[in-house]
Steps between C-alpha positions, in 0.01 A plus 500: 500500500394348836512765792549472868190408670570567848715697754778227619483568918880589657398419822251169456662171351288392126385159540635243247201479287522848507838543321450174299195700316727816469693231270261327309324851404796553282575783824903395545677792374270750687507267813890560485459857458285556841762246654797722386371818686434306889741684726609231780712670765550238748262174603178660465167366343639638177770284500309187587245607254757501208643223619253266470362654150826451342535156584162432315584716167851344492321168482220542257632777285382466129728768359824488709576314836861627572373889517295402806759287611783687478281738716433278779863476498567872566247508742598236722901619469417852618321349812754213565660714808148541666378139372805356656709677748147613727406156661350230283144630520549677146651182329262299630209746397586532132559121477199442661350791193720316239325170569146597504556721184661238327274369185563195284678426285773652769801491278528885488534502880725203579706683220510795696592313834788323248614866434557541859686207626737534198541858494620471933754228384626666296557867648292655209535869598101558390393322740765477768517847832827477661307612809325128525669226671590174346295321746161728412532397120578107639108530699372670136631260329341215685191679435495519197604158448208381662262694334631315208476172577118598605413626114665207412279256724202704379563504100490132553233459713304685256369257202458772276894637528676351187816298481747815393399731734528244761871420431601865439392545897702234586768612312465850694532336875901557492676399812813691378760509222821308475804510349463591084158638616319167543177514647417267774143441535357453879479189628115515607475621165617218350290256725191690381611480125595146510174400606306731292679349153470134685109550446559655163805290365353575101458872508912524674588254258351658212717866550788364616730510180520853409738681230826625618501788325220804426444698114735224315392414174493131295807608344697508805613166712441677802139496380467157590697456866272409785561450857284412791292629739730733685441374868499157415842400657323665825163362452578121416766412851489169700143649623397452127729349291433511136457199411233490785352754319489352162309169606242691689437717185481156333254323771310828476415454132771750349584465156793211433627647229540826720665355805740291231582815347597663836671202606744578166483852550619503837728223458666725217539760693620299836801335275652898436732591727414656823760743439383608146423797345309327264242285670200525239368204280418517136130416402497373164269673228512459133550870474894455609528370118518822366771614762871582302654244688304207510323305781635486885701159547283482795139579582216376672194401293120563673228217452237697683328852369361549808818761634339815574814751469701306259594662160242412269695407231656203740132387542393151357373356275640733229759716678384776345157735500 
């Protein structure tokens, strides 16, 4: 069993390559354990110190992410009243700590800043002190919003950051929630993300029919409803409209058969009512044979196998591995 190899300083902040090798020594668990025991009573060089390490084990943990994260969380809610109510020195110092700690692929963090913007919207009494004003949480908030759209701008500036982890960041810069808890992405957000899948049209196009449903089986119709990308209607405006889209993919070399089947798929799903409950398509597969009841009256049949999330049995040429 691998042992601690050094004394983890309370007072000095690790350096990232530091922690990272804590990591990749298979040292997690005990890295934790020394974590768990720091006693932070107000802004000190403790507190900075954790800070900053927890942001890099949240991000590259091998054995379990939301331990570390969940800890940042505490840590940052016990010290909201001194981070926010005491001048805007302190917020701007652990932003300031929260940016240079940050390590790719960032997804861990801009979930954590997600955490935050939600959990003030909606009152969440974890997170919220009845001794902060509304306006303090408004200038957080902003803050956090902007750090953000930074990790954003960064995972795609970064050639090696892949496609996924790229849109869940984007995903995480929330403006706010609406009614029936719709999330409304930030508009510089958006910008940045409409331009970063302009240059990559194929790799978008490829993930953006996904299964409706998780841990169906073939048996079950449900196992073969598939909606869209779930920012699409927000993505693809009068700034870039769809079909804008679609012929740059095209002029960019993209797969016809792909852009003809998303020019059905979406077409499918466009014709549902706005209103409906029910606004999945069907993808045909010759696995919906077997159902009790027979095949769908209607369903949408894919020429392409090139569909990175789609059921597999709903894949050409055979419909079924």
């Amino acid at each position: 069993m691998a042992t601690f190899p050094m004394r983890i300083s309370k007072t000095y902040l690790m350096d990232k390559e530091t922690v990272i090798r804590y990591i990749e020594q298979g040292l997690e668990t005990e890295l934790l354990d020394k974590l768990d025991s720091f006693a932070v009573s107000g802004l000190d060089k403790r507190f900075w110190n954790l800070l900053g390490i927890l942001v890099i084990v949240q991000e590259k943990a091998q054995i379990d992410w939301y331990q570390p994260n969940q800890a940042l969380v505490k840590l940052v809610v016990n010290k909201l009243p001194e981070l926010l109510e005491e001048g805007q020195g302190n917020l701007e110092q652990m932003f300031r700590s929260l940016e240079q700690n940050a390590v790719a692929p960032y997804v861990h963090l801009s979930y954590f800043c997600r955490q935050f913007i939600i959990g003030i919207g909606d009152k969440d009494p974890k997170i919220i002190n009845n001794d902060l004003t509304p306006e303090s949480y408004l200038v957080f908030i902003t803050q956090l919003q902007k750090l953000n759209l930074s990790l954003l701008r960064r995972s795609i500036a970064d050639k090696q950051s892949e496609h996924n982890d790229i849109t869940t960041i984007f995903y995480n810069n929330v403006e706010r929630l609406v009614e029936h808890r719709r999330t409304i992405i930030s508009d510089d957000a958006l910008a940045l993300y409409r331009s970063y899948i302009g240059q990559n049209p194929g790799v978008y196009l490829e993930n953006y029919i996904r299964p409706y449903w998780t841990g169906t089986s073939v048996g079950n119709i449900d196992h073969y409803y598939h909606v869209p990308e779930p920012f699409q209607s927000q993505i693809f405006t009068e700034k870039m409209p769809w079909s804008d889209f679609l012929e740059l993919a095209e002029a960019r070399s993209v797969s016809i058969e792909l852009i003809d089947d998303l020019r059905g798929f979406q077409q499918a799903y466009n014709d549902k009512p706005a209103g409906s409950d029910d606004r999945t398509v069907i993808l045909y597969s010759k696995e919906m044979s077997n159902l009790n009841y027979g095949m769908p009256r209607s369903m949408i049949k894919l020429q392409s196998p090139g569909h990175k999330v789609v059921r597999t049995e709903c894949l050409p040429p055979d419909y079924s591995r």
